[in-house]
TORVEX-636105 format. One line per 5 residues: number of its first residue (from 1); their letters; for each residue x, y, z of N, C-alpha, C, CB. Coordinates in Angstrom, 3 decimals, m for minus. Each point is the difference from the previous one (the first is absolute). Glycine has a CB too. Layout:
NUM = a = X/Y/Z/X/Y/Z/X/Y/Z/X/Y/Z; ...
//
This chain:
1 = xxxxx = m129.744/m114.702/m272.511/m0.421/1.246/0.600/m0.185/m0.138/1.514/m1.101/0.613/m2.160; 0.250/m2.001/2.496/m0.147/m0.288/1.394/1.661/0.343/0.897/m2.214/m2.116/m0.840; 3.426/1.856/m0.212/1.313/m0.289/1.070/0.633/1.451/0.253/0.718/m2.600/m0.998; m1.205/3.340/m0.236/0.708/1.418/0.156/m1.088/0.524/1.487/0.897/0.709/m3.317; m2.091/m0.748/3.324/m0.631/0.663/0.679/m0.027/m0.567/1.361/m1.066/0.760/m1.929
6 = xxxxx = 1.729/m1.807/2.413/0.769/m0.531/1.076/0.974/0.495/0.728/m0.529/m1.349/m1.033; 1.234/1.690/0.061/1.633/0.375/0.098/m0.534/1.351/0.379/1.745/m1.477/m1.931; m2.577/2.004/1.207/0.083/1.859/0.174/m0.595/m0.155/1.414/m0.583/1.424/m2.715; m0.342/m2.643/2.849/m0.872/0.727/1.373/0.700/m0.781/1.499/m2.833/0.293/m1.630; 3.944/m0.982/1.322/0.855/m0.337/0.933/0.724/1.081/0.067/m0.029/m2.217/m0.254
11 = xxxxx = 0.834/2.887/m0.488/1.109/1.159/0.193/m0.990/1.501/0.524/1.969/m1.204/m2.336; m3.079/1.248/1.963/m0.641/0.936/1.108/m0.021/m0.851/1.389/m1.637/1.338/m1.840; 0.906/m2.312/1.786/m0.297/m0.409/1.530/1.203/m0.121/0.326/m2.051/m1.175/0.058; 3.565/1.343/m0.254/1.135/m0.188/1.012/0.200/1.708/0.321/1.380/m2.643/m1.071; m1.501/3.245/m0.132/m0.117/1.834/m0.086/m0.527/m0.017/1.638/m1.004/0.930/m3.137
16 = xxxxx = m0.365/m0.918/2.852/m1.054/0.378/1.484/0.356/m0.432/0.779/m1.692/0.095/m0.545; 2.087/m1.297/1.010/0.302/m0.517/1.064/1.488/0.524/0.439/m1.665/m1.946/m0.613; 2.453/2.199/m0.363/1.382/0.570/0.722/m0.489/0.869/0.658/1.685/m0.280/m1.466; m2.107/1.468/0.262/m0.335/1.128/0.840/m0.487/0.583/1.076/0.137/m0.229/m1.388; m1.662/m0.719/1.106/m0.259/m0.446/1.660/1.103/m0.335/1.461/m1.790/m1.023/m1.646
21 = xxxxx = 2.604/m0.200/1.541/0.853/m0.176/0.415/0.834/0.690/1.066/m0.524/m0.834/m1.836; 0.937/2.231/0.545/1.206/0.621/0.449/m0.781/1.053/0.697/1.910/m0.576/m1.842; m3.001/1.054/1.488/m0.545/1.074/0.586/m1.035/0.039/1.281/0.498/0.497/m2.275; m1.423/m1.746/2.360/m0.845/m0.233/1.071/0.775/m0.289/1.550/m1.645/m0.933/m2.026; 2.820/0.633/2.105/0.681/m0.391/0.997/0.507/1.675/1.027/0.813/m2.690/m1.795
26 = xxxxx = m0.626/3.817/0.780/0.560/1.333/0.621/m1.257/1.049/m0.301/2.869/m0.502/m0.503; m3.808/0.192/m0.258/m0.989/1.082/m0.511/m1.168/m0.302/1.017/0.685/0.147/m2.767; m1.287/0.627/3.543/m1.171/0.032/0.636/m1.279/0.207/m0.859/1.399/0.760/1.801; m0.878/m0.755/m2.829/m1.874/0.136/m0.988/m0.912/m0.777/0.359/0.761/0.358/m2.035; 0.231/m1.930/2.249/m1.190/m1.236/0.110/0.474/m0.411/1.750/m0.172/m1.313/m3.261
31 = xxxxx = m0.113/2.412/4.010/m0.029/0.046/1.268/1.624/m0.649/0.569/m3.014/m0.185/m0.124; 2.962/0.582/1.715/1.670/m0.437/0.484/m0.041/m1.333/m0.230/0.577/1.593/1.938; 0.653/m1.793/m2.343/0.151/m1.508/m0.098/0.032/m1.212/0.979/0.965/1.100/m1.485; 0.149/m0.347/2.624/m0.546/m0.831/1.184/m1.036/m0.194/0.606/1.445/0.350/0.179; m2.392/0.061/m0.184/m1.127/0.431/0.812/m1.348/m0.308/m0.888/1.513/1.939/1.289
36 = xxxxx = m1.228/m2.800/m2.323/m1.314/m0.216/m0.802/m0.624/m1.164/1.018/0.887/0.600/m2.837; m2.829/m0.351/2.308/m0.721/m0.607/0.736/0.475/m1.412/0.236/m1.663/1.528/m0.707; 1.715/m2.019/m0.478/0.429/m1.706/m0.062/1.298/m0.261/1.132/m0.622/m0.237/m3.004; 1.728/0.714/2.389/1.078/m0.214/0.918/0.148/0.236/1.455/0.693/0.349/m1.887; m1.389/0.373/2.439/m0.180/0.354/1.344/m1.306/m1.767/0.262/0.472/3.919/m0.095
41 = xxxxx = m1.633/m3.860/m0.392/m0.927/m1.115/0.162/0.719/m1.044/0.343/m1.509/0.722/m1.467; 2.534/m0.911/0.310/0.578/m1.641/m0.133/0.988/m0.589/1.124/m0.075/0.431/m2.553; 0.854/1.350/2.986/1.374/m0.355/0.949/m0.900/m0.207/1.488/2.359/1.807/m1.402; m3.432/m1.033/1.600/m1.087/m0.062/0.635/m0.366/m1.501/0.831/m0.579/1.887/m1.857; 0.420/m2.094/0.385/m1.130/m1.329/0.395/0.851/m1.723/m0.155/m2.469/1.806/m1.332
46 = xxxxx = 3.718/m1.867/0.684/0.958/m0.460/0.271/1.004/m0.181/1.345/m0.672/0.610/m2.086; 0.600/0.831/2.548/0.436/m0.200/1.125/2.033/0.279/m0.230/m2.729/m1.936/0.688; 3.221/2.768/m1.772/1.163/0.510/m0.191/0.014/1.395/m0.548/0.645/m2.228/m0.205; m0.712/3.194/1.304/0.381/1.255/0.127/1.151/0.681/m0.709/m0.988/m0.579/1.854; 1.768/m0.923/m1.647/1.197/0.608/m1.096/0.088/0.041/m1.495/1.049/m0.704/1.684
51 = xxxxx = m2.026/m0.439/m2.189/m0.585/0.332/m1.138/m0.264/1.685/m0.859/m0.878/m2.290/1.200; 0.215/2.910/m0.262/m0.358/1.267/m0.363/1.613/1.255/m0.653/m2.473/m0.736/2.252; 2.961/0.441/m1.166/1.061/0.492/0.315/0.840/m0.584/m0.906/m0.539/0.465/2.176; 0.933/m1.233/m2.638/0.585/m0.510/m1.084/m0.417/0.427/m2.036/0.101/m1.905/2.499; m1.162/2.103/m2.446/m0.459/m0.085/m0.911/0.221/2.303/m0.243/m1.834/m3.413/0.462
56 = xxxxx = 1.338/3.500/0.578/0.162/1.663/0.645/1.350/0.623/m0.446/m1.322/m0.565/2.302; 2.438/m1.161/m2.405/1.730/0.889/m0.075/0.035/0.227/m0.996/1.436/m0.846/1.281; m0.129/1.807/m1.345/0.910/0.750/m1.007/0.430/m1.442/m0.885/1.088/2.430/1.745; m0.974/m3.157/m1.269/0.886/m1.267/m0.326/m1.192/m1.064/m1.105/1.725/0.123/2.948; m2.844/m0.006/m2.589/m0.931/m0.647/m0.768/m0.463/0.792/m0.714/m0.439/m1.406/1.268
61 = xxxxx = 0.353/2.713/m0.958/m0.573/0.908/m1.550/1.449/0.002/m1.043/m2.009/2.171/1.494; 3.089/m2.153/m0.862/0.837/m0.316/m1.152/m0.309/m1.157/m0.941/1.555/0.936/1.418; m1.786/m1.882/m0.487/m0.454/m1.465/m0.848/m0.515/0.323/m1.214/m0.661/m1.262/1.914; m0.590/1.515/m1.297/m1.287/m0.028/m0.818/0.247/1.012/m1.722/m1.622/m0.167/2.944; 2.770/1.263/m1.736/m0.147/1.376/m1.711/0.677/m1.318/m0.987/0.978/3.571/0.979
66 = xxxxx = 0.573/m4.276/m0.198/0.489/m0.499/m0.488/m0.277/m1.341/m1.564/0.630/1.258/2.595; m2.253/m1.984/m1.771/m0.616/m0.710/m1.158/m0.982/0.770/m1.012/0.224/m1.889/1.584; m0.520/3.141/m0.931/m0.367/0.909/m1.195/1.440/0.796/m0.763/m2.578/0.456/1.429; 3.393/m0.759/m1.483/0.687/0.451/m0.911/0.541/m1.301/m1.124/0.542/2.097/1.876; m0.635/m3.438/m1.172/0.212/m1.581/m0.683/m1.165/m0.001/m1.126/0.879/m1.500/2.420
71 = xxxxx = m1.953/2.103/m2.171/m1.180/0.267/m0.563/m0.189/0.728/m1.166/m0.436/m0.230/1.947; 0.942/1.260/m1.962/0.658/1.201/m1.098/0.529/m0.891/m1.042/0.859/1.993/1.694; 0.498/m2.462/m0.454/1.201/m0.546/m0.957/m0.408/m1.330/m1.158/1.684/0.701/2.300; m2.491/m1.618/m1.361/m1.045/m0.543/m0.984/m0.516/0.385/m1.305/m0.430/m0.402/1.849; m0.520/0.846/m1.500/m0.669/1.447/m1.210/0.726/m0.006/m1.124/m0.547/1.781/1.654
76 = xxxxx = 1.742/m1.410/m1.325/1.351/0.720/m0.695/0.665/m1.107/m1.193/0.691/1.444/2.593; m0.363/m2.175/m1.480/0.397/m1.494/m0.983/m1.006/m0.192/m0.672/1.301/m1.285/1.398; m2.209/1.094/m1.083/m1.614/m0.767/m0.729/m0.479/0.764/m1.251/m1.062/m0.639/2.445; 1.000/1.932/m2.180/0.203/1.233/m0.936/1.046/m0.666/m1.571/m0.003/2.112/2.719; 1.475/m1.860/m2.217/1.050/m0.558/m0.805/0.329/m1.012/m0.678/0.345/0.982/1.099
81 = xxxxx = m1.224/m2.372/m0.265/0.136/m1.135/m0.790/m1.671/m0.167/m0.281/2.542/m1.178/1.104; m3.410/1.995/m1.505/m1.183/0.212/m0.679/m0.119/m1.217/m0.775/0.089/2.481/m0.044; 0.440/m2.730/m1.394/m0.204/m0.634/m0.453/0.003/m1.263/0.334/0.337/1.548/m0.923; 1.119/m2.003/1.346/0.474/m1.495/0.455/m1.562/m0.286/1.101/3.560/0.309/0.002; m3.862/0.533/1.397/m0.634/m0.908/0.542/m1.686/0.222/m1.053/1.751/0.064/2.903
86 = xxxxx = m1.796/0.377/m3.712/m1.673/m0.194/m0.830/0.843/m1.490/m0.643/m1.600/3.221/m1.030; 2.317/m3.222/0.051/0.430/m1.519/m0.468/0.004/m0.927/0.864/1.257/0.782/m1.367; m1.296/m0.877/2.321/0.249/m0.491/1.336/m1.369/m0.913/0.055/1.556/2.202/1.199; m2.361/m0.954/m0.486/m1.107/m0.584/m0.200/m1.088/m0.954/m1.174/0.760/1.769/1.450; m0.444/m1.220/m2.353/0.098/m0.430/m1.414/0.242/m1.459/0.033/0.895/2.205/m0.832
91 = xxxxx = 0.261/m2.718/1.556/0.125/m0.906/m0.026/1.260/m0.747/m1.355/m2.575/0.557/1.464; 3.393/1.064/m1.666/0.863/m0.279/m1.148/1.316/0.232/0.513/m1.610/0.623/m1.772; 2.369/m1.347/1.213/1.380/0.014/0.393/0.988/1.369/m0.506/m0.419/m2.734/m0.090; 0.414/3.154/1.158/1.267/1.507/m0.222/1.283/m0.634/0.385/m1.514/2.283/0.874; 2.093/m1.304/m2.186/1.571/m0.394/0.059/0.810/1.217/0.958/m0.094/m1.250/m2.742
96 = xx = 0.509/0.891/3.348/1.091/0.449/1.272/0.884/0.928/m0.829/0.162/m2.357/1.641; m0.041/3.559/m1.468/0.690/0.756/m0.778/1.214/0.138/1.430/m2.171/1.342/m2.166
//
């Protein structure tokens, strides 16, 4: 029971986190992205301006949606081979179909 309830609560935590992912990078709900407190502090106090500005691009929010969608896709597989990875854990040998 412990391995099923692993498996289920890994394939949510990749769920949330895609979603997260794909959406916190273009959605202002959880404030502008470039311009969060931390990231401004760090490029700040580091002493690379371009830091900010990098993290700010079109080019890195692609990134980021990009490992929230690896995240999903995760999920997805993990979802599909349900059983194999609970045997897995189990510690029993699955046969390779």
């Amino acid at each position: 029971m412990v391995e099923k309830l692993t498996v289920i609560f890994f394939i949510i935590l990749c769920l949330l986190l895609g979603f997260y992912l794909i959406l916190s990078p273009w959605d202002t709900l959880f404030g502008n992205w470039g311009e969060n407190f931390l990231l401004v502090f760090v490029s700040d106090r580091a002493g690379f301006p371009v830091l900010q500005r990098t993290v700010a691009s079109n080019w890195f929010r692609g990134a980021v949606t990009g490992l929230g969608v690896l995240n999903i896709v995760i999920a997805f597989w993990e979802a599909a081979h349900f059983h194999q990875s609970v045997a897995m854990l189990r510690g029993e040998k699955t046969v390779q179909k």
